[in-house]
N, CA, C, O and CB atoms as a CASP TS submission, in Angstrom:
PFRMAT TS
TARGET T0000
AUTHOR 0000-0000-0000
METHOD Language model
MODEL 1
PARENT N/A
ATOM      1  N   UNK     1       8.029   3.324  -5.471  1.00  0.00           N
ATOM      2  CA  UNK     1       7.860   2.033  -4.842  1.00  0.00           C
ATOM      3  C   UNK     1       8.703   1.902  -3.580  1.00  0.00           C
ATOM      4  O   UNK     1       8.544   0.966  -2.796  1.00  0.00           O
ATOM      5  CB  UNK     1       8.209   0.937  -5.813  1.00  0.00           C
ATOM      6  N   UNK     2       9.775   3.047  -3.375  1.00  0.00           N
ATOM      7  CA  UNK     2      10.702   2.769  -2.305  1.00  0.00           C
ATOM      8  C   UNK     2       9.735   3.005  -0.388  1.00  0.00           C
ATOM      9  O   UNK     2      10.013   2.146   0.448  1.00  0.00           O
ATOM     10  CB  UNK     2      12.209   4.122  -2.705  1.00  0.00           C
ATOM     11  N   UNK     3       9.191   3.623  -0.163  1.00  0.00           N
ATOM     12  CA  UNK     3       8.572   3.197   0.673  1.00  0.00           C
ATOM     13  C   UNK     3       7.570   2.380   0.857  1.00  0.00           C
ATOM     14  O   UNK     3       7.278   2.140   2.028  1.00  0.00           O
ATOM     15  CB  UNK     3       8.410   3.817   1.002  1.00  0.00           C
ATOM     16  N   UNK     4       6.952   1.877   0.010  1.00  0.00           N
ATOM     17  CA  UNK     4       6.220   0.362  -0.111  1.00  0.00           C
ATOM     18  C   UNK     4       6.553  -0.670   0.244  1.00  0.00           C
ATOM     19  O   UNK     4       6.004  -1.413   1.058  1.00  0.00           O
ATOM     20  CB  UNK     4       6.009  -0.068  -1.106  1.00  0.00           C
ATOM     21  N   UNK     5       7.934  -0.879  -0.616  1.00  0.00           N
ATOM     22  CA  UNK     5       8.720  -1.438   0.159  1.00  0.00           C
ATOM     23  C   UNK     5       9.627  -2.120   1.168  1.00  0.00           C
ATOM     24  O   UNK     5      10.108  -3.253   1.199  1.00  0.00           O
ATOM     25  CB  UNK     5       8.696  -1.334   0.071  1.00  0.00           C
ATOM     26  N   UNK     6       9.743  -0.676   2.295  1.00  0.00           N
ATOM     27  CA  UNK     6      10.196  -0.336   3.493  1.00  0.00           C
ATOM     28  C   UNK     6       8.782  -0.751   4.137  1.00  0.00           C
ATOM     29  O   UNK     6       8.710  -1.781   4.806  1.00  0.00           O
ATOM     30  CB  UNK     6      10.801   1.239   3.655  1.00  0.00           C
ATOM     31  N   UNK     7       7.943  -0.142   3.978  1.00  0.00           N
ATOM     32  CA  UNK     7       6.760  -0.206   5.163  1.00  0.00           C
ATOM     33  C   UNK     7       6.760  -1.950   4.983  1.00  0.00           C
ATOM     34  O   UNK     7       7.018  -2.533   6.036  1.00  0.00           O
ATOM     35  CB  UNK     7       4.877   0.824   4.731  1.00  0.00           C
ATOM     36  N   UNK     8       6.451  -3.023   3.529  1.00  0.00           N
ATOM     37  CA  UNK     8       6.019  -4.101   3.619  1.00  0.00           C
ATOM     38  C   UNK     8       7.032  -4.936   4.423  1.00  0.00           C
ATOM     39  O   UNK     8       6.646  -5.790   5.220  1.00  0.00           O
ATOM     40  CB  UNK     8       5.689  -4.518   2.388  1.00  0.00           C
ATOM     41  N   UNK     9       8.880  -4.570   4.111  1.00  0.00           N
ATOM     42  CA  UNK     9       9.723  -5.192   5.089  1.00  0.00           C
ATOM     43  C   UNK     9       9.425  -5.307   6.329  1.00  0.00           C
ATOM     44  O   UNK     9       9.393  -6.368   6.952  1.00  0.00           O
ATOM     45  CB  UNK     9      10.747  -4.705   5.138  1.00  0.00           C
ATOM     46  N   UNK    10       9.083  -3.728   6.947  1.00  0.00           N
ATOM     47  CA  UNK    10       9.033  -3.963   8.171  1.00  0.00           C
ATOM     48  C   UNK    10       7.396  -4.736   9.073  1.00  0.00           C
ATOM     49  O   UNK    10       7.185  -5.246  10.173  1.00  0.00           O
ATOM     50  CB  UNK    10       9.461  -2.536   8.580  1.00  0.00           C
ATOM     51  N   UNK    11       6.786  -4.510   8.174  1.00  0.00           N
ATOM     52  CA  UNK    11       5.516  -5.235   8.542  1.00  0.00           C
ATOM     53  C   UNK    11       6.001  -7.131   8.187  1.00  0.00           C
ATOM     54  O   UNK    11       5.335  -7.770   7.372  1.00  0.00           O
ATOM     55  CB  UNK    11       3.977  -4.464   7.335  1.00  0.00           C
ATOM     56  N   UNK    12       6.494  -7.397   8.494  1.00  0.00           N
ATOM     57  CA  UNK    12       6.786  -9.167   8.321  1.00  0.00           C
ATOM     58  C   UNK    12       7.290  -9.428   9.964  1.00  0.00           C
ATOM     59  O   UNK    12       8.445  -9.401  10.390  1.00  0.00           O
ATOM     60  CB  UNK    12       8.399  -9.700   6.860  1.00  0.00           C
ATOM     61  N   UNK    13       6.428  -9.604  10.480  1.00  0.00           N
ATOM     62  CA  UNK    13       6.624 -10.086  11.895  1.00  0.00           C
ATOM     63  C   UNK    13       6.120 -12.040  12.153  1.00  0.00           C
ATOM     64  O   UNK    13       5.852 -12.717  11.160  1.00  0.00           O
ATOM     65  CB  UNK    13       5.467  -8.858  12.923  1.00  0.00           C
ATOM     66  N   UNK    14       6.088 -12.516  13.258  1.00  0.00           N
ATOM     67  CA  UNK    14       6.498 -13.726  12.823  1.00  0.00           C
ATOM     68  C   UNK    14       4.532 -14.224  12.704  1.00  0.00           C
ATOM     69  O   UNK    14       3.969 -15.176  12.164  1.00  0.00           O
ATOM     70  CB  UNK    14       7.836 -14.671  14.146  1.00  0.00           C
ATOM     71  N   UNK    15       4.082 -13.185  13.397  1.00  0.00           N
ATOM     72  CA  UNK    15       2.340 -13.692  13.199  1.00  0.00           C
ATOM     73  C   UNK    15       2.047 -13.487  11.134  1.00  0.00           C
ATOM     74  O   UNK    15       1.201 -13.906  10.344  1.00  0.00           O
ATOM     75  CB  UNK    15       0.875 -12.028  14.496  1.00  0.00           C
ATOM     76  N   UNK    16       3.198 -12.691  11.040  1.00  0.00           N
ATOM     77  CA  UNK    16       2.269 -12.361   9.432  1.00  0.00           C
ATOM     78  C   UNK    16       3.201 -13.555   8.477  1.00  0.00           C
ATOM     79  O   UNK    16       2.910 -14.076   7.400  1.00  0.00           O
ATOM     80  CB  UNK    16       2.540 -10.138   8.568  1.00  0.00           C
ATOM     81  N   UNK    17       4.116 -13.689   9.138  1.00  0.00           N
ATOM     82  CA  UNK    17       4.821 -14.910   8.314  1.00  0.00           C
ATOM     83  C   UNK    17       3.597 -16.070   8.262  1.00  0.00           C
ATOM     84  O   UNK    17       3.104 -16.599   7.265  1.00  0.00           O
ATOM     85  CB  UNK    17       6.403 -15.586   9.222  1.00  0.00           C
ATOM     86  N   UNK    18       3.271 -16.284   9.735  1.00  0.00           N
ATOM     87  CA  UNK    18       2.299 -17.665   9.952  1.00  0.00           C
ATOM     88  C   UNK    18       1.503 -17.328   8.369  1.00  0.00           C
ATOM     89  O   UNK    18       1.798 -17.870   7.303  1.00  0.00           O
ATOM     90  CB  UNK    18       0.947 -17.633  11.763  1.00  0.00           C
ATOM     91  N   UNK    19       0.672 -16.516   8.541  1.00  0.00           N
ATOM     92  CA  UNK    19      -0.209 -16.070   8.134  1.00  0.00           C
ATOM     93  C   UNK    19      -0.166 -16.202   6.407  1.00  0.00           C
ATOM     94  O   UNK    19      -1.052 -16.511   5.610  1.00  0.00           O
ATOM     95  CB  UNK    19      -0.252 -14.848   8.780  1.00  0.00           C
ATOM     96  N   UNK    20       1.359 -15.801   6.199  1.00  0.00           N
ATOM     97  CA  UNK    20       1.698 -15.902   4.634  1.00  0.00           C
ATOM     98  C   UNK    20       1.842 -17.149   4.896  1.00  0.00           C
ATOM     99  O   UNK    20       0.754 -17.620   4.562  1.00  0.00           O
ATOM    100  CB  UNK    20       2.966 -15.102   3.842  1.00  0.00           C
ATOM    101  N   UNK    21       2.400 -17.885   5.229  1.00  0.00           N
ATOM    102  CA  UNK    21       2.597 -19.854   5.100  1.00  0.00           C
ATOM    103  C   UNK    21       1.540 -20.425   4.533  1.00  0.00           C
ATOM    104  O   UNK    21       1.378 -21.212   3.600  1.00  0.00           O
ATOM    105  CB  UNK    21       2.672 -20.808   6.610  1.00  0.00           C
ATOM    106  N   UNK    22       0.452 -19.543   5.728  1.00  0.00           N
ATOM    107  CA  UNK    22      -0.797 -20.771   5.783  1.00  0.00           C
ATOM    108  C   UNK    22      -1.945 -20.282   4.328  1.00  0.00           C
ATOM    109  O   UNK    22      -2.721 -21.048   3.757  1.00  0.00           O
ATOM    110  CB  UNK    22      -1.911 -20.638   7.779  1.00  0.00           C
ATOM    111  N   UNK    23      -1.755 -19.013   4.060  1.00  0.00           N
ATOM    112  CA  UNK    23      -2.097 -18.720   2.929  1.00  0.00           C
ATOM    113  C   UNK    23      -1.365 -19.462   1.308  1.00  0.00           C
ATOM    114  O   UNK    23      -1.824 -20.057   0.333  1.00  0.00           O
ATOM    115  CB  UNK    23      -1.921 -17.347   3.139  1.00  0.00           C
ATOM    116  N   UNK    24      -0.358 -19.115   1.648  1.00  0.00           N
ATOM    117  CA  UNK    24       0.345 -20.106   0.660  1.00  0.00           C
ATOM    118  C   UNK    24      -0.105 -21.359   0.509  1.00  0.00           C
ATOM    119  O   UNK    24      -0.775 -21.748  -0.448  1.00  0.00           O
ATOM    120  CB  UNK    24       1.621 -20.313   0.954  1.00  0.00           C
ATOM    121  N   UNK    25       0.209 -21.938   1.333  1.00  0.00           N
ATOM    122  CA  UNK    25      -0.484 -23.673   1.318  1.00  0.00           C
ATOM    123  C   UNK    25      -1.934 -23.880   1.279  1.00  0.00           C
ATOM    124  O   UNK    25      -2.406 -25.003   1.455  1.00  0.00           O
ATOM    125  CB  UNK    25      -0.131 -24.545   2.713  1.00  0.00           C
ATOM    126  N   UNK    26      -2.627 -22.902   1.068  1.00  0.00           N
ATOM    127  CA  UNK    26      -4.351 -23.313   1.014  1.00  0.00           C
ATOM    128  C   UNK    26      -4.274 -23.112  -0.487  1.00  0.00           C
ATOM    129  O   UNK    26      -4.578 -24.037  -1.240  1.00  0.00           O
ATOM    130  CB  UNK    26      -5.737 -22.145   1.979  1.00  0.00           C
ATOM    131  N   UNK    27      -3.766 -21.603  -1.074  1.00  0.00           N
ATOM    132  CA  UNK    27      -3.735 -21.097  -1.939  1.00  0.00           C
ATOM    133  C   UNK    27      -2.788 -21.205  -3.166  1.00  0.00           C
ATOM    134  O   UNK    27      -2.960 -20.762  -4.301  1.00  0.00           O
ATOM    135  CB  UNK    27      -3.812 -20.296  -1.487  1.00  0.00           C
ATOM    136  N   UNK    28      -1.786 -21.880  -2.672  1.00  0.00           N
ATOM    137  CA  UNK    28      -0.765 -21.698  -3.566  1.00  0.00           C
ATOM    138  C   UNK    28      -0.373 -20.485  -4.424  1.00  0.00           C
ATOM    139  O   UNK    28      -0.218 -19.313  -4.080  1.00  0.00           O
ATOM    140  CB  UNK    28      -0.938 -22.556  -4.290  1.00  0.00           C
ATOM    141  N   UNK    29      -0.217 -21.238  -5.985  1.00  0.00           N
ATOM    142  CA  UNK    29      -0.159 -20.254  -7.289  1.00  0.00           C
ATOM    143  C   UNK    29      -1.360 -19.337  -7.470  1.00  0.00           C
ATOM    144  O   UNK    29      -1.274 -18.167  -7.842  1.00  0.00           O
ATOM    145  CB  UNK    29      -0.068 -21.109  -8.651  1.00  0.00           C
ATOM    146  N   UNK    30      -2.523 -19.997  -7.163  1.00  0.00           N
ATOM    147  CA  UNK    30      -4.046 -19.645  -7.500  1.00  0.00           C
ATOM    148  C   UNK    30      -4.398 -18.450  -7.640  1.00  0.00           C
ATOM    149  O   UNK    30      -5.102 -18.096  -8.586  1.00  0.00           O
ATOM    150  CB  UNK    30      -4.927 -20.035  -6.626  1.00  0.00           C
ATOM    151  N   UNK    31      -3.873 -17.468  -6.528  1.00  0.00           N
ATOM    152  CA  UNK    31      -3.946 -15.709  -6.778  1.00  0.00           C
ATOM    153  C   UNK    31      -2.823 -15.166  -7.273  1.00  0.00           C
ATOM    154  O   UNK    31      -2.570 -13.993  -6.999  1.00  0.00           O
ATOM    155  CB  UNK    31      -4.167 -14.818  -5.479  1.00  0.00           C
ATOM    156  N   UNK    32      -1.834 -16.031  -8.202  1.00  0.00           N
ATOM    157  CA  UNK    32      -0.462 -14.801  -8.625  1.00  0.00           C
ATOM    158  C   UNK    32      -1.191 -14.505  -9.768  1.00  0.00           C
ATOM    159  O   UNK    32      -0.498 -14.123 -10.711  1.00  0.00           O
ATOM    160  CB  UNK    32       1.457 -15.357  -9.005  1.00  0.00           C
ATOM    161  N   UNK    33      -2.241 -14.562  -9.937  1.00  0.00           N
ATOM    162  CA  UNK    33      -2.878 -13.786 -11.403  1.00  0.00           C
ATOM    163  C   UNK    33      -3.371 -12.220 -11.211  1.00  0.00           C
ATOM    164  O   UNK    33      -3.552 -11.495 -12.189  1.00  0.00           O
ATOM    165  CB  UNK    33      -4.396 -14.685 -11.981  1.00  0.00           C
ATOM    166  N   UNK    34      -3.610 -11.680  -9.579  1.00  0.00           N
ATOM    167  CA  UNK    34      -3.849 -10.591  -9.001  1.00  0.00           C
ATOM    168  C   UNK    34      -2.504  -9.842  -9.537  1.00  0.00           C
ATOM    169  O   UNK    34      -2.698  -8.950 -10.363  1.00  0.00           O
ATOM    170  CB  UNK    34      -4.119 -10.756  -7.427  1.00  0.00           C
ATOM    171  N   UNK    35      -1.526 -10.041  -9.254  1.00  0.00           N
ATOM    172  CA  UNK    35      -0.285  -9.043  -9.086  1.00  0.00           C
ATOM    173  C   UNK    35      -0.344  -8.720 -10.527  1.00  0.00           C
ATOM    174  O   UNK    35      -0.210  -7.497 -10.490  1.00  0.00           O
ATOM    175  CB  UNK    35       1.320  -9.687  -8.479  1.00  0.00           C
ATOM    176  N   UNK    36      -0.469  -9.070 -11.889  1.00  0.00           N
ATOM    177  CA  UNK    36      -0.537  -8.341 -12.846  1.00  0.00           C
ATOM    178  C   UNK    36      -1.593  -7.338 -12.797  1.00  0.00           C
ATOM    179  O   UNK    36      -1.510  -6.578 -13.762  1.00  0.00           O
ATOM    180  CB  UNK    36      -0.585  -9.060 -13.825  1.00  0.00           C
ATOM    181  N   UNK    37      -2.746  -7.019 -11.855  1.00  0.00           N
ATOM    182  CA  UNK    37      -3.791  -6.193 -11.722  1.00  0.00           C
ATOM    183  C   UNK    37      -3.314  -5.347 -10.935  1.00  0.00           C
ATOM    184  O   UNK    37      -3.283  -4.135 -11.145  1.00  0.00           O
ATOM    185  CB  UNK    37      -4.955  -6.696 -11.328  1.00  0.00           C
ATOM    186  N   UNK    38      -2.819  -6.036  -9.763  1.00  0.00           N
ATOM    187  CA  UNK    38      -2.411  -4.884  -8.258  1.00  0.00           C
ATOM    188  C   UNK    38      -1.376  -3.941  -8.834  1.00  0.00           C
ATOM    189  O   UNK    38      -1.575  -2.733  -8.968  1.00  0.00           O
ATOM    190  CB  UNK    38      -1.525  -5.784  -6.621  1.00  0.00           C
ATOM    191  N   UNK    39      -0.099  -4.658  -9.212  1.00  0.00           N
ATOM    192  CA  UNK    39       1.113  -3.648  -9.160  1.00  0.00           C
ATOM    193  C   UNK    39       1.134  -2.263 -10.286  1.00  0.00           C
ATOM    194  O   UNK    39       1.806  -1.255 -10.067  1.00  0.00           O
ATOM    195  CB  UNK    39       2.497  -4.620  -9.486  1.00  0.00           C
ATOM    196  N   UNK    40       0.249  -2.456 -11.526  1.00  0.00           N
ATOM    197  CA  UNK    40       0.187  -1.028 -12.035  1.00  0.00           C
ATOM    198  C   UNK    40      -0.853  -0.046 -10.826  1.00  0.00           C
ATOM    199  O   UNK    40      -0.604   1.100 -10.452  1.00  0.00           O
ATOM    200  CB  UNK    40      -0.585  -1.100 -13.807  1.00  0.00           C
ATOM    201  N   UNK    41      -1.873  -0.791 -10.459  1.00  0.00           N
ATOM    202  CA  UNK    41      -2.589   0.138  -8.949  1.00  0.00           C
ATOM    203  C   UNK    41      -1.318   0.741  -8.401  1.00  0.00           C
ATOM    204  O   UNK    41      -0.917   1.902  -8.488  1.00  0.00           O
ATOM    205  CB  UNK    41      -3.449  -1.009  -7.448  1.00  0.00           C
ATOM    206  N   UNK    42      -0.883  -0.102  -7.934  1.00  0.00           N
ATOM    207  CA  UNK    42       0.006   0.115  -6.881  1.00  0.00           C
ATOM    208  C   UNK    42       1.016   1.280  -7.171  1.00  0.00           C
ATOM    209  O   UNK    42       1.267   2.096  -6.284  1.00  0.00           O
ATOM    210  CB  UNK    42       0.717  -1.161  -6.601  1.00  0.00           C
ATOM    211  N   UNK    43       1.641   1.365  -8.512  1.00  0.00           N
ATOM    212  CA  UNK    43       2.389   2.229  -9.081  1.00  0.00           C
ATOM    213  C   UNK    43       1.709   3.635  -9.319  1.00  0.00           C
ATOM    214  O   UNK    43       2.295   4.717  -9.369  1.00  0.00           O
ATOM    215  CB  UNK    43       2.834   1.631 -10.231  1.00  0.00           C
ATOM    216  N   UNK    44       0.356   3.404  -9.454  1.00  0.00           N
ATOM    217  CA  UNK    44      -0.215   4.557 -10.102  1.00  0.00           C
ATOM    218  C   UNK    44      -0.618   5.476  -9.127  1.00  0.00           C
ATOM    219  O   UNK    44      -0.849   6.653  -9.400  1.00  0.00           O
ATOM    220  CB  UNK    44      -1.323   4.238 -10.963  1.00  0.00           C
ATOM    221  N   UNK    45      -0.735   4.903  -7.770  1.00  0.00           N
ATOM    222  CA  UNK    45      -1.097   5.401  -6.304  1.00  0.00           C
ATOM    223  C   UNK    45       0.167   6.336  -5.673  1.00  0.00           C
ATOM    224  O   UNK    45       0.236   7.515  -5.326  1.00  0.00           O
ATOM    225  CB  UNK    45      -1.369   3.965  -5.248  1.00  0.00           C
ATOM    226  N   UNK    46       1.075   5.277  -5.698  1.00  0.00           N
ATOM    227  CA  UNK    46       2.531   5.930  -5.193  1.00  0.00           C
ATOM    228  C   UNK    46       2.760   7.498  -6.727  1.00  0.00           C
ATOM    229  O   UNK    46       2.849   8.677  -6.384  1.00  0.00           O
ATOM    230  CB  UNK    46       4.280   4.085  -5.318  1.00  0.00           C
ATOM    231  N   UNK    47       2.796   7.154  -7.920  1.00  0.00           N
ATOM    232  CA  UNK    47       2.931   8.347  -8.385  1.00  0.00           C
ATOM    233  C   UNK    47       2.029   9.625  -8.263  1.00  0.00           C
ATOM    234  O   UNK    47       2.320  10.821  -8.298  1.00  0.00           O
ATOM    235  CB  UNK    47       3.064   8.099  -9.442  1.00  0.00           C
ATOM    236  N   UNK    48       0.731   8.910  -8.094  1.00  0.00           N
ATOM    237  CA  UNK    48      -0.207  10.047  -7.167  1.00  0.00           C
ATOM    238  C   UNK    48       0.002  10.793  -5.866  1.00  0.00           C
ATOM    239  O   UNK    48       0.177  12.012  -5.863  1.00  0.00           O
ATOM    240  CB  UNK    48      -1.312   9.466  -6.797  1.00  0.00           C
ATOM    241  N   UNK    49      -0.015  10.089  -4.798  1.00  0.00           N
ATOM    242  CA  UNK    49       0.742  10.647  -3.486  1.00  0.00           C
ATOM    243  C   UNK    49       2.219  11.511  -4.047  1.00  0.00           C
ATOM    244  O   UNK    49       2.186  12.734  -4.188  1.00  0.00           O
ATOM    245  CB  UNK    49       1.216   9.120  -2.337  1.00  0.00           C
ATOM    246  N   UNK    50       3.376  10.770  -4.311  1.00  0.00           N
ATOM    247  CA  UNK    50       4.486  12.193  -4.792  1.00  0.00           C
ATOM    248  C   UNK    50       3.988  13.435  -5.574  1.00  0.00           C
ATOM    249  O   UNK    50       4.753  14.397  -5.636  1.00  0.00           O
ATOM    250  CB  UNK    50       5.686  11.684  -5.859  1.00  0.00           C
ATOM    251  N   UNK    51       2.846  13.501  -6.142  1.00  0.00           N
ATOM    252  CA  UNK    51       2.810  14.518  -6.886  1.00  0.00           C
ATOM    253  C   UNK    51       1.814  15.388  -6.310  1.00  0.00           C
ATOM    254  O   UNK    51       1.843  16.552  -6.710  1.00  0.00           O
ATOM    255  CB  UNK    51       2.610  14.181  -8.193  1.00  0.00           C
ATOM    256  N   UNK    52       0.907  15.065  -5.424  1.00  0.00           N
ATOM    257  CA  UNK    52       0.245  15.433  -4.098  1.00  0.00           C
ATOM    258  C   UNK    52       1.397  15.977  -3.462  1.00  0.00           C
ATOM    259  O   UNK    52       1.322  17.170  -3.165  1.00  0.00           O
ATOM    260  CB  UNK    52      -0.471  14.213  -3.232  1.00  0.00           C
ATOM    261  N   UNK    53       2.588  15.283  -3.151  1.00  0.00           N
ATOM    262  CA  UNK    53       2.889  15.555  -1.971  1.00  0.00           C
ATOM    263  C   UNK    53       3.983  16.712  -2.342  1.00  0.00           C
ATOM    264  O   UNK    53       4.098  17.611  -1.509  1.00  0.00           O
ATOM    265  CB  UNK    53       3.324  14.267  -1.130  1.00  0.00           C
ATOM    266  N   UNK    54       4.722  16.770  -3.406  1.00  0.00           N
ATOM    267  CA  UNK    54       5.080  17.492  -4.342  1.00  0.00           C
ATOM    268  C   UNK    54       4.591  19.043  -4.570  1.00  0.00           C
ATOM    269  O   UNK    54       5.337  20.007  -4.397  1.00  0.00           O
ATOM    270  CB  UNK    54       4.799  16.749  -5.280  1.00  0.00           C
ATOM    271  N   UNK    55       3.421  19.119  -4.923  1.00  0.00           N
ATOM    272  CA  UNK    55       2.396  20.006  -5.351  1.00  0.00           C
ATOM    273  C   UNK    55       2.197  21.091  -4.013  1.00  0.00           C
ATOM    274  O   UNK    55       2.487  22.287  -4.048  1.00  0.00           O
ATOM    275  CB  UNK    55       0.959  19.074  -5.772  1.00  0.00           C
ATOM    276  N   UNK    56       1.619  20.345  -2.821  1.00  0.00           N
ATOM    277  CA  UNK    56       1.398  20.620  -1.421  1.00  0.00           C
ATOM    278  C   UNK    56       2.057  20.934  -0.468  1.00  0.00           C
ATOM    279  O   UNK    56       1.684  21.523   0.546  1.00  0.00           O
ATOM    280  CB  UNK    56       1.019  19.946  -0.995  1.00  0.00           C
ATOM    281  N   UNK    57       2.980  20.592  -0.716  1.00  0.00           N
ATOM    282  CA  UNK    57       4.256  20.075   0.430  1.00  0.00           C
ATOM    283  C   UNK    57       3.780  19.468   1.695  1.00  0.00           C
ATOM    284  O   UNK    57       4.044  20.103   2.716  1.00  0.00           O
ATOM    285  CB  UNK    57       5.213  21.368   0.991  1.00  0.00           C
ATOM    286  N   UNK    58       3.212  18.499   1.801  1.00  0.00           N
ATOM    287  CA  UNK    58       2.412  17.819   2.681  1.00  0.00           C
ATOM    288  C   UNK    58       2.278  16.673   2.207  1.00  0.00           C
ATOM    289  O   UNK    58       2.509  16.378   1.035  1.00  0.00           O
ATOM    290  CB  UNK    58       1.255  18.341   2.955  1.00  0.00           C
ATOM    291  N   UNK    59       1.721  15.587   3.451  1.00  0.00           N
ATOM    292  CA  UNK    59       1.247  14.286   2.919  1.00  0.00           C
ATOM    293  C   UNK    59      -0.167  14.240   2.058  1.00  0.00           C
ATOM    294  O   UNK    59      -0.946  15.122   1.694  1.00  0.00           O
ATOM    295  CB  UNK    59       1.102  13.371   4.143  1.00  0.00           C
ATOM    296  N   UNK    60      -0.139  12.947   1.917  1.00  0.00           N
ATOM    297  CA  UNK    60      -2.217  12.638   1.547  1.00  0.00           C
ATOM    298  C   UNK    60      -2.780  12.996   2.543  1.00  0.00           C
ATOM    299  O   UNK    60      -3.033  14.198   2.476  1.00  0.00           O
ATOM    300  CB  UNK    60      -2.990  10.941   1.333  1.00  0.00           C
ATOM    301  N   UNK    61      -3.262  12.323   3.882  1.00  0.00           N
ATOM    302  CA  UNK    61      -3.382  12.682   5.126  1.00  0.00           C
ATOM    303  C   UNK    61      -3.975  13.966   5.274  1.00  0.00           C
ATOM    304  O   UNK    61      -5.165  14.128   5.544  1.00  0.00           O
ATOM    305  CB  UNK    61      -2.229  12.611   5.719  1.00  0.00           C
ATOM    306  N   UNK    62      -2.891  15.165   5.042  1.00  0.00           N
ATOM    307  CA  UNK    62      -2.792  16.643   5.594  1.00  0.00           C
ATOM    308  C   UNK    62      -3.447  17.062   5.002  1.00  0.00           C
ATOM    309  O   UNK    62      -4.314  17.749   5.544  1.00  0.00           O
ATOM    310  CB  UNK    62      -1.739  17.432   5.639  1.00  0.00           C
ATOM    311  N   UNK    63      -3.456  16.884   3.162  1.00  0.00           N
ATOM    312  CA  UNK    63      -3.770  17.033   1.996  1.00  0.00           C
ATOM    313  C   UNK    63      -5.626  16.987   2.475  1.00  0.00           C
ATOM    314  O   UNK    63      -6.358  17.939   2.748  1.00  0.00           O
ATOM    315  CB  UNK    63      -2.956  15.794   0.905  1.00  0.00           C
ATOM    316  N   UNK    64      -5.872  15.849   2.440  1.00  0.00           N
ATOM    317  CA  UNK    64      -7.478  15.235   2.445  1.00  0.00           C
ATOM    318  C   UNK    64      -8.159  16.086   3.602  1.00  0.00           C
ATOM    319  O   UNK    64      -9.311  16.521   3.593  1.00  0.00           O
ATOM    320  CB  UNK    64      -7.606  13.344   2.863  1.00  0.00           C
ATOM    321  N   UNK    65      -6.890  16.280   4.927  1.00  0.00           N
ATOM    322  CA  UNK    65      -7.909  17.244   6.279  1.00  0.00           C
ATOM    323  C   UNK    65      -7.968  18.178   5.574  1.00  0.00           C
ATOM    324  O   UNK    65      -9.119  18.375   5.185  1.00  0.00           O
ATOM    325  CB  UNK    65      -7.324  17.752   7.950  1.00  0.00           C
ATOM    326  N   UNK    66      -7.154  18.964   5.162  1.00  0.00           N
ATOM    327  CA  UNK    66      -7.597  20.304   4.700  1.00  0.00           C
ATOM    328  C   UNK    66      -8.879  20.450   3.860  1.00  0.00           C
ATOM    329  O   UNK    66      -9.469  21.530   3.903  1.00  0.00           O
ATOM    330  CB  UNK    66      -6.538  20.856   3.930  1.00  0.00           C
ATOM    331  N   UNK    67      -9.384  19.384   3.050  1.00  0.00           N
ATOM    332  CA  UNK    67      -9.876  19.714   2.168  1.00  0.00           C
ATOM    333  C   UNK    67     -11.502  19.237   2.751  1.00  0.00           C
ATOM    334  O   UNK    67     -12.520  19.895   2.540  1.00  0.00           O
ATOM    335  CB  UNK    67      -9.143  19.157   0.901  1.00  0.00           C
ATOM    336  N   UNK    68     -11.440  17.995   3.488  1.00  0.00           N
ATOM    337  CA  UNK    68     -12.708  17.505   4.114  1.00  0.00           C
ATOM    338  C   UNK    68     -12.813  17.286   5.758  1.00  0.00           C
ATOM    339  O   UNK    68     -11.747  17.341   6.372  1.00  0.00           O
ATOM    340  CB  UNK    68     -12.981  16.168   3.450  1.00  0.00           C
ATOM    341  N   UNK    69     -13.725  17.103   6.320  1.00  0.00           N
ATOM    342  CA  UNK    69     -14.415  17.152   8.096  1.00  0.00           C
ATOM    343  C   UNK    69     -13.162  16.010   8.504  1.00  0.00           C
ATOM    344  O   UNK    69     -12.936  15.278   7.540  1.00  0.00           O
ATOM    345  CB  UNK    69     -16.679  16.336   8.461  1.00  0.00           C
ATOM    346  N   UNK    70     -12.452  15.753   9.503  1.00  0.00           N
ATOM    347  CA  UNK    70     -12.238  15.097  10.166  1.00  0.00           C
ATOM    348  C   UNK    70     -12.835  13.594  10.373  1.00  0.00           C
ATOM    349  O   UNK    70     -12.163  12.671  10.832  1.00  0.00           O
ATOM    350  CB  UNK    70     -12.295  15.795  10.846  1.00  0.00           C
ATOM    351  N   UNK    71     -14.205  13.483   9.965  1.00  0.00           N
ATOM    352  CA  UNK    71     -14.992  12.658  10.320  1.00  0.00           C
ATOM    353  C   UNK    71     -14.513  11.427   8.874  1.00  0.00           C
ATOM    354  O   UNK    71     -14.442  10.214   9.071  1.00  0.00           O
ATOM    355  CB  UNK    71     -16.647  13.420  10.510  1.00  0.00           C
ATOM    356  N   UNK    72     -14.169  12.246   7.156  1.00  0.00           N
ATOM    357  CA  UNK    72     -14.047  11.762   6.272  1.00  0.00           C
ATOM    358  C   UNK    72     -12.442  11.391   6.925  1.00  0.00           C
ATOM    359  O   UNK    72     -12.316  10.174   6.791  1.00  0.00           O
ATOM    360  CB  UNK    72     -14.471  12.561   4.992  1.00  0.00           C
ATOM    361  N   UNK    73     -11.265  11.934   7.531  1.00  0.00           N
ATOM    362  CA  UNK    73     -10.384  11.767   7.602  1.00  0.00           C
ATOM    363  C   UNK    73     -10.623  10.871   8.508  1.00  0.00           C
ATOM    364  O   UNK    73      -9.693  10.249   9.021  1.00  0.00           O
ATOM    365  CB  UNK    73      -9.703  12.631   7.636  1.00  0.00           C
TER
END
């Protein structure tokens, strides 16, 4: 989860703040029923990529060109 993390910190600029506000206030509570769905995704992705990346010594990315056309990448 540690670069998930990092990437979501640094993605909070002041347009995506707006953006979370105004989502919040339309939406409120209404979608925190997603995050019990998303975050095992989310976990199960990141342990996929390390073990890709692990396995390969490469990213997903490098991983996927090698294997398919540019066009899929």
């Amino acid at each position: 989860m540690g670069p998930g993390i990092i990437t979501g910190s640094s993605d909070d600029d002041p347009s995506a703040i707006t953006t979370y506000s105004q989502a919040g206030a339309q939406f409120g509570f209404g979608l925190l029923w997603l995050v019990i769905i998303l975050c095992p995704l989310i976990i199960a992705i990141q342990k996929m990529r390390a073990r890709i990346g692990i396995a390969t010594g490469g990213g997903l990315a490098s991983t996927i060109k090698k294997k398919y056309s540019n066009k899929v990448v």
